[in-house]
Structure formats: structure tokens, C-alpha cells
C-alpha positions in Angstrom: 159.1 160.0 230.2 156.0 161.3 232.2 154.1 158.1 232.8 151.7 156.7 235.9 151.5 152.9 237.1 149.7 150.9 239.5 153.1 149.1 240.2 156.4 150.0 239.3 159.4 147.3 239.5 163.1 148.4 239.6 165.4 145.7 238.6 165.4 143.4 235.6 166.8 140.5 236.5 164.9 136.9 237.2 163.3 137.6 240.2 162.0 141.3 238.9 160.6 139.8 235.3 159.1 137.1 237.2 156.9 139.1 239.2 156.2 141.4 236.5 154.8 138.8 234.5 152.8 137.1 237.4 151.3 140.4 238.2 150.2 140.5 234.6 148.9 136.8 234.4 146.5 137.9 237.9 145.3 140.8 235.8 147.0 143.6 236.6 148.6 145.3 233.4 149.3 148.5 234.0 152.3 148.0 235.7 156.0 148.8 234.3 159.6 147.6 235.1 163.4 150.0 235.0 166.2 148.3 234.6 169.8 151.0 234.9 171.3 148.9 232.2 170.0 145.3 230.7 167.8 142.7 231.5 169.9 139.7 233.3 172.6 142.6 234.3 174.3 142.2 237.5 173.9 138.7 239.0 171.1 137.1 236.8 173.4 136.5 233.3 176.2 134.9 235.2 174.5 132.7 237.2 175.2 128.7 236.6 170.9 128.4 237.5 170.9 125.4 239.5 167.7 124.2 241.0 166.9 123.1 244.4 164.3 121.2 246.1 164.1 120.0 249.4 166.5 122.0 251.9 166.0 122.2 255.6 163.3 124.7 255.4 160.3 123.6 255.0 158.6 126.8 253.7 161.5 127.0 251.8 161.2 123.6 249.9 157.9 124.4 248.8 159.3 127.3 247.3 161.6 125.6 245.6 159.1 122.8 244.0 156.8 125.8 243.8 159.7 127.2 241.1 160.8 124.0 239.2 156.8 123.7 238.6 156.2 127.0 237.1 159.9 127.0 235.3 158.2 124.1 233.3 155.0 125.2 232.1 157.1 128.8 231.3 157.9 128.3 227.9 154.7 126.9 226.5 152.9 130.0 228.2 155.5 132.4 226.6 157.0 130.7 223.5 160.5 131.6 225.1 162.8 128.7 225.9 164.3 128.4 229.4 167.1 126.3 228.9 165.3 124.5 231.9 166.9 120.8 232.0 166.2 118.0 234.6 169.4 115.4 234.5 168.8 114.5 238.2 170.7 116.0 241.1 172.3 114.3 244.1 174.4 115.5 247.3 176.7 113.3 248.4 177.2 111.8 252.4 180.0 110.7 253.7 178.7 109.7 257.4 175.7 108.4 258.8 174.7 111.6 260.4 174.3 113.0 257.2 172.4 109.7 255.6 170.1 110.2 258.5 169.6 114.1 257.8 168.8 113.2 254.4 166.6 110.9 255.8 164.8 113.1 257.6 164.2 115.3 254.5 162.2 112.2 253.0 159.3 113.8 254.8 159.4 117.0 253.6 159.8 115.6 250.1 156.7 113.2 250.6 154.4 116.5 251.3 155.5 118.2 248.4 155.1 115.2 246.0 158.7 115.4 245.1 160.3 112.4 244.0 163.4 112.3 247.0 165.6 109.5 247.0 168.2 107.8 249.2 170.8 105.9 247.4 174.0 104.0 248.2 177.4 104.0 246.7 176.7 101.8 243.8 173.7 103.6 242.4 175.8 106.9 243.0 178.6 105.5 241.2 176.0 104.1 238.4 174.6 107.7 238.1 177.6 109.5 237.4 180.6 106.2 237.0 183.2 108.8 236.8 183.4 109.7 240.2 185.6 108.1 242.9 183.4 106.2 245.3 186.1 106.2 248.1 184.8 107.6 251.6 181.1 108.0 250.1 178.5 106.4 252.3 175.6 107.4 250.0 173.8 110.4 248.6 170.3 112.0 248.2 169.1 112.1 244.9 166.7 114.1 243.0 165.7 112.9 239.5 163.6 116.0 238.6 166.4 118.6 239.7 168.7 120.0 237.4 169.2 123.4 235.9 167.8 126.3 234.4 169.3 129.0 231.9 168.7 132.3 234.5 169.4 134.5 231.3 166.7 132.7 229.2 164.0 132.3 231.9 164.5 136.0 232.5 163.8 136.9 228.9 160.5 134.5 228.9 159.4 136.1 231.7 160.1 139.7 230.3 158.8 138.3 227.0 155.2 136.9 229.0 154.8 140.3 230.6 155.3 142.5 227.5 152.5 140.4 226.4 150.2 141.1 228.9 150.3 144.8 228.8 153.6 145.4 231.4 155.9 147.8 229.8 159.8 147.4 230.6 162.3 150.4 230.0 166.1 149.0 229.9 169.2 152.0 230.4 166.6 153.6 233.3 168.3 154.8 235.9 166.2 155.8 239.6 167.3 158.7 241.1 165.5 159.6 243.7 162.2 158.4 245.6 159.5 160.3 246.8 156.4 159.3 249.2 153.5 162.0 248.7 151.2 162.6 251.7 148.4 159.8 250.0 150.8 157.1 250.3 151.8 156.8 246.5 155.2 157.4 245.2 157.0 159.6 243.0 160.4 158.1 241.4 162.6 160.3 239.9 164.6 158.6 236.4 167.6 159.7 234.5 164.7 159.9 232.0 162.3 161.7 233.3 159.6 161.1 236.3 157.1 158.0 237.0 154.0 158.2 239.6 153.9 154.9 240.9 151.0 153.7 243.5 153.6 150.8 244.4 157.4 150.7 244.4 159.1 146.8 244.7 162.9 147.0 245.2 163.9 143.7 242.8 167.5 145.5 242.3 169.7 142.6 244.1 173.0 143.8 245.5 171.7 147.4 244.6 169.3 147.2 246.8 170.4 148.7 249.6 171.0 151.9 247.3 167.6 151.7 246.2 166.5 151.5 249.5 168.7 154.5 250.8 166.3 156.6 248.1 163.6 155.9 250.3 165.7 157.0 254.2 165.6 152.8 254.6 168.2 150.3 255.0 168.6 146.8 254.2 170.7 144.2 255.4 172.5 143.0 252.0 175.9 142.6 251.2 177.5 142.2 247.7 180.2 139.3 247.7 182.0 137.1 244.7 181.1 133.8 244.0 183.2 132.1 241.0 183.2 128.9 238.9 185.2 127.6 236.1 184.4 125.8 232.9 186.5 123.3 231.8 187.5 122.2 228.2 186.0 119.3 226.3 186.5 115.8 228.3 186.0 112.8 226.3 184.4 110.5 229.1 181.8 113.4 228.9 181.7 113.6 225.2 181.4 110.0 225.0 178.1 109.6 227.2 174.6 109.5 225.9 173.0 110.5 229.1 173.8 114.2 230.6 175.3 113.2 234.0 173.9 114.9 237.1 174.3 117.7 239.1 176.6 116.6 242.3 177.3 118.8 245.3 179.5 118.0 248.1 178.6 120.2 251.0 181.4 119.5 253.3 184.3 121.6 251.0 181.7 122.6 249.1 181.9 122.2 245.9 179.9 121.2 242.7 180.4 119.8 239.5 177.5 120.1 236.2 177.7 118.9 232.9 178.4 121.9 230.8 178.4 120.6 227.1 180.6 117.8 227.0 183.0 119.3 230.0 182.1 120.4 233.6 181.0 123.5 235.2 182.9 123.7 238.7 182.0 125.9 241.3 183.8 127.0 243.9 182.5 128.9 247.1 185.5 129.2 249.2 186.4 130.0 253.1 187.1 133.6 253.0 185.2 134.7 250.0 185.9 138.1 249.7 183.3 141.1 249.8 183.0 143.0 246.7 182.4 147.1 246.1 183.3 147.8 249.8 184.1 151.6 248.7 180.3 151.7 246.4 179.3 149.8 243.4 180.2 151.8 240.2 177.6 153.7 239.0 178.1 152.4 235.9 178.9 148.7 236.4 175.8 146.1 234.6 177.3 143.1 233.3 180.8 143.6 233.8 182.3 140.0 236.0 185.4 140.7 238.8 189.2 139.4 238.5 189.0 135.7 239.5 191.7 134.5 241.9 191.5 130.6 241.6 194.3 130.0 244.0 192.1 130.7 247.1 189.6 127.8 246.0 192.4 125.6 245.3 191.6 123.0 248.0 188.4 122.6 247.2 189.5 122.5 243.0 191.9 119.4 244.1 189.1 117.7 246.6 186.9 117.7 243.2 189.8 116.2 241.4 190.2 113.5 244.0 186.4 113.0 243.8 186.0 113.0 239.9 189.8 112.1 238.3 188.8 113.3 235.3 188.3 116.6 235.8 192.0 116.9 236.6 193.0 115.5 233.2 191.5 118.7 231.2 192.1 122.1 230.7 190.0 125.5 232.3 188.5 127.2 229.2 187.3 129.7 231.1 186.3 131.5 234.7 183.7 133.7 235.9 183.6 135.8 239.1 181.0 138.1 239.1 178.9 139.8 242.5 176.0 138.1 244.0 173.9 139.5 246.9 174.2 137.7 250.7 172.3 138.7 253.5 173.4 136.6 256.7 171.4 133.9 256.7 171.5 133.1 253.3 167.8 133.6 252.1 166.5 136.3 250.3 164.0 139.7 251.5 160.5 140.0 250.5 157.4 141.3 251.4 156.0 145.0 252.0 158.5 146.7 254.1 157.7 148.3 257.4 157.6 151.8 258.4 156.8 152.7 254.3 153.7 152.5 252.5 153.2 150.6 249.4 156.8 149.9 249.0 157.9 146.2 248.8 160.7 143.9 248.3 162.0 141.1 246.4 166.2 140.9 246.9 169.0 139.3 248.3 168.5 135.9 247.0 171.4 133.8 247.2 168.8 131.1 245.6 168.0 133.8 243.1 167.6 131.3 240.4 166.1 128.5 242.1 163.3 130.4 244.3 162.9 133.1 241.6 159.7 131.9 239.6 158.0 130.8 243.0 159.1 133.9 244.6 157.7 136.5 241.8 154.4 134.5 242.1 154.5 134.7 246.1 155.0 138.7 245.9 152.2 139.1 242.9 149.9 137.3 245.5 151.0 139.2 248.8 150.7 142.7 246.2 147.1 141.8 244.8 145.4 139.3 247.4 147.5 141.0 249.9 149.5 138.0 251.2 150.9 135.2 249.8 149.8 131.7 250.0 152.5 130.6 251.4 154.3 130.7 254.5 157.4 132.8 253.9 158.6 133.7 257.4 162.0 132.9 256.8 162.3 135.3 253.8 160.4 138.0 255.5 161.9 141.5 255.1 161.2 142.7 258.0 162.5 139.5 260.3 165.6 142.2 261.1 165.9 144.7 263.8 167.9 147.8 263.2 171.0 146.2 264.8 171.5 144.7 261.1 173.6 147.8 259.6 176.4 147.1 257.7 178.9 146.3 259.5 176.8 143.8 261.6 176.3 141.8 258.2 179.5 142.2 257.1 180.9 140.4 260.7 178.0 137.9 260.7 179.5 136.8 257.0 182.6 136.8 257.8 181.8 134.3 260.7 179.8 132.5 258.1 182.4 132.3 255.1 185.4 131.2 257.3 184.1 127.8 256.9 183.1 128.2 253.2 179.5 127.5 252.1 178.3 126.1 249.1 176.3 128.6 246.7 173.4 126.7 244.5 173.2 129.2 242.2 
């Protein structure tokens, strides 16, 4: 390999294909993607692809309706399905403070045209009946959210950009990166040497590695997140109607209809960190050991809140690494102190911002900045206090409580 690019992507998973595609839909095809092992590996193919809408950002809501939007026009433009699925989505209240929070959402949700409800026990318990109702005071509900399949989407959005002239090269490892004097880049490749006139850093919990190519840092952290899968339950196999997506942010926990059982995730207090001594070099979509036992609080608080998950077998568990920064929301944008080199990582909403995030970057890389306001994802909103062990502390802080993890 001895090639030249206008824009070169590292990293194949969601967020990568989706702005390789959306650089080809604004007309720029002469642009190329590496991925060290295969599309979807490292976070990407184990994701559960949940979709959000209206969170307390503002910016950050219009991202996510931004998303859900383009996730459904995405397999008409490609002819790839997206496993994309809207059975509603609610998160439960059990205080007035929170009923008013939600509330106070209501406006975000009006600006964004997003349908945003506020419902009481009854309709709760109507919208998924086998859930206990006791302590519930209501819940905000969502009737387009849902999920998408993060595997799938990735492939349509591979699959759109291949058509528009991007070329992808799977089992490419970067080696080394080089800024020459005019501001372009050379990358060094376990298979030979691209010229790039931009570089975007899409690699997730790689990339800080990456980054270290370039004599930059970034403030990301790799750390598990794990769900389980239950076996068949019959109240589930029964219905005619997939139940929705319910999260309880005050253990957290989730529950989704997978096939005619749940899909339960757990994101515990004292989640551990993962690859503290370097991520393998060869590690792609390989998962970790799961250790249920230090999520089982928040596995018997779903029982007690839906019996019927405690009447069924786990048929399986994935723990795999995900990428965490330390307030939860992803990097993007052109990096400062380098020319022409950008990017798009540490999305713990990888799934869910993913195909309004690609289209964000396309637009900051062509029009030279994107059209909306993205402060709070902003790479550069760090100082260099944020080394590692800063993060690593501020997490720690952060995950002695337990937070919930949408994706």
C-alpha cells in the first residue's frame, strides 16, 4: 500500500463508518478508512444500541434526535438494514423532584419536535404490565425511542460509503504518524505508507494510543460495562407488542426486550477499569471475564421491579471495554496545537449520537464547522491537567455511585 487521500479515518466502528459515509454523501470521495482488525471490533459489536433523546443537554438532545433521524432514512439510502426498532422507551420516577425534572425536559423535547411524554403509574403499568408498580410515581416516555443494531448500522454505513467512492482497508494497523512542514500527514501502516491531507482519530478506547503517534494526549479511559441476556420468558413470548425500553436511573439499571427474554444491563458502583497495564496489541473483538456478583444489587432491584425476570434463566453475559472520559460525553472536533488532525472518540453514547455525530464532523471537516452547537463534546474543552491519572480519580469519584450506561 502506497496510496494519497484527502481524509484518512482510523477506526471502523459506528462512529468512524458514519463519518466516512457522510463525507462521501457531501462529495468528498477520495477519502479512505483502517481499521487494525474488523469493522464493529472493539466496543461497536457488543454494544446493546439503545437510543436516546432528550437528556439534560440541550445541544446534546438535538444530537440525539439528529441520530434517530438519520438512523431511519439509513437503510433506504444504503439497502443495508439497521436492525433500527422504535418500541417506545420510558425512565421511571419515583419522587416528585424527578417528575418535575422530567417536566422540565418537556421543553427541550417541544423544540426538537420530539414526541416527550409524562405518564403516571397506570399508563406505565399499561406499557409494560409486567412490572411492579410499587414506589413508582410516574415515568417519561418516549414512543419513537428504542434501539438500533450498532453492528448492522455500522455495516450500512460502511456499505453507503464503499458506494460513494471511500475505500476501507480492515487488518490495517497505524504505526506511526508524521506531520510534514505543509501541514499534511504521513501515516505509517503495518501495510505500507498513506499521505493523508487529514487524519480523524475515530479509534475509541485506542485513542489515546493513536493520539500518542501524533506527541498528543487525550483524556479517555477504557472501562467494562456488562449486561446479561436472559432465557426465553413466556409473559414475553406471549405478547404481541415488543415492550419498551425501561431504565431506572437511581441503581441504574435497564431492561429491553431481546427476542422473547430481556436484555439487562448492569452499570455498577465500582466498575472496574480495563487494560490498566496497555490494551493488547492484538485484542479486536475479544469480550472481558464478567463478574456478575458485583452488580448483584442492582440484578435483585430489577427483579423486585419486574418479578419475572427472576423466574428465568441467564443464557448468556457480555463484558466487553467501552471508552469514558469524565464527564461522560464523547471528543470531537479538530484538535489544537495539530493541523488537520481531528477527532471523533470517547462516546459513552457511541451508538445513540453516532449517526448525528459522523454528520457533525463531515460538516465541521468540509464547511469547516458544524451546524450545531457542540460545546459540550468539544475536544479541546480540557486543559492539560486531564492526564491519566486525573481521569482515572475523577471516574472513580464518578462510579462509586454507579451510573447508568445507554449504550
Amino acid at each position: 500500500m502506497n496510496i494519497h487521500t484527502r481524509v484518512l479515518v482510523i477506526g471502523g466502528g459506528i462512529l468512524g463508518c458514519s463519518l466516512l459515509y457522510r463525507l462521501t454523501r457531501m462529495g468528498w470521495t477520495d477519502v479512505v478508512l483502517v481499521e487494525k482488525s474488523e469493522l464493529t471490533a472493539g466496543t461497536t459489536w457488543h454494544s446493546t444500541g439503545l437510543t436516546s433523546l432528550v437528556v439534560d443537554s440541550v445541544g446534546i438532545s438535538k444530537l440525539n434526535a439528529l441520530s434517530l433521524g438519520l438512523y431511519s432514512t439509513l437503510e433506504a439510502e444504503t439497502g443495508q438494514p439497521t436492525g433500527l426498532r422504535k418500541p417506545g422507551a420510558m425512565r421511571l420516577a419515583k419522587d416528585s423532584e424527578t417528575m418535575a425534572r422530567y417536566a422540565s425536559d418537556s421543553a427541550k423535547a417541544r423544540i426538537f419536535d420530539i414526541d416527550y411524554q409524562l405518564i403516571g403509574p397506570k399508563e406505565v403499568g399499561r406499557l409494560f404490565p409486567l412490572m411492579a408498580l410499587d414506589g413508582i410515581r410516574g415515568a417519561c416516555y418516549e414512543p419513537e425511542g428504542g434501539y438500533v443494531d450498532a453492528a448492522m448500522a455500522t455495516q450500512a454505513f460502511a456499505r453507503g460509503a464503499r458506494d460513494g467512492g471511500a475505500k476501507i482497508y480492515r487488518q490495517t494497523r497505524v504505526t506511526g504518524l508524521e506531520q510534514k512542514r505543509a501541514g499534511d500527514w504521513r501515516v505509517t501502516t503495518d501495510k505500507g505508507r498513506i499521505e493523508a491531507e487529514i487524519v480523524v482519530n475515530a479509534t475509541g478506547f485506542w485513542a489515546p494510543e493513536i493520539a500518542a503517534l501524533a506527541g498528543v494526549s487525550l483524556p479517555i479511559i477504557p472501562m467494562e460495562r456488562q449486561y446479561l441476556i436472559t432465557d426465553t420468558i413466556p409473559e414475553v413470548e406471549a405478547r404481541d407488542v415488543e415492550l419498551p425500553v425501561v431504565r431506572d436511573d437511581t441503581w441504574p439499571f435497564y431492561f429491553k426486550q431481546e427476542g422473547d427474554g430481556f436484555l439487562f444491563g448492569v452499570h455498577e458502583a465500582g466498575t472496574p477499569f480495563c487494560f490498566e497495564d496497555g490494551i493488547p496489541p492484538d485484542f479486536g473483538q475479544e469480550l472481558l471475564p464478567h463478574d456478575l456478583e458485583r452488580g448483584a444489587r442492582h440484578i435483585q432491584a430489577g427483579m423486585d421491579r419486574v418479578p419475572v425476570f427472576a423466574t428465568v434463566g441467564v443464557k448468556s453475559v457480555v463484558c466487553g471495554p467501552t471508552s469514558r472520559t469524565t464527564d461522560m460525553n464523547g471528543l470531537m472536533g479538530p484538535l489544537a496545537g495539530l493541523r488537520n488532525f481531528f477527532v471523533l472518540a470517547g462516546f459513552t453514547s457511541g451508538v445513540a449520537q453516532g449517526a448525528g455525530a459522523g454528520q457533525q464532523l463531515a460538516e465541521w471537516i468540509v464547511e469547516g464547522s458544524p451546524s450545531l452547537d457542540l460545546r459540550e463534546l468539544d475536544v479541546n474543552r480540557y486543559g492539560a491537567f486531564a492526564n491519566r491519572r486525573y481521569v482515572r480519580a475523577m471516574l472513580v469519584e464518578k462510579h462509586s455511585v454507579g451510573t447508568i450506561d445507554p449504550t
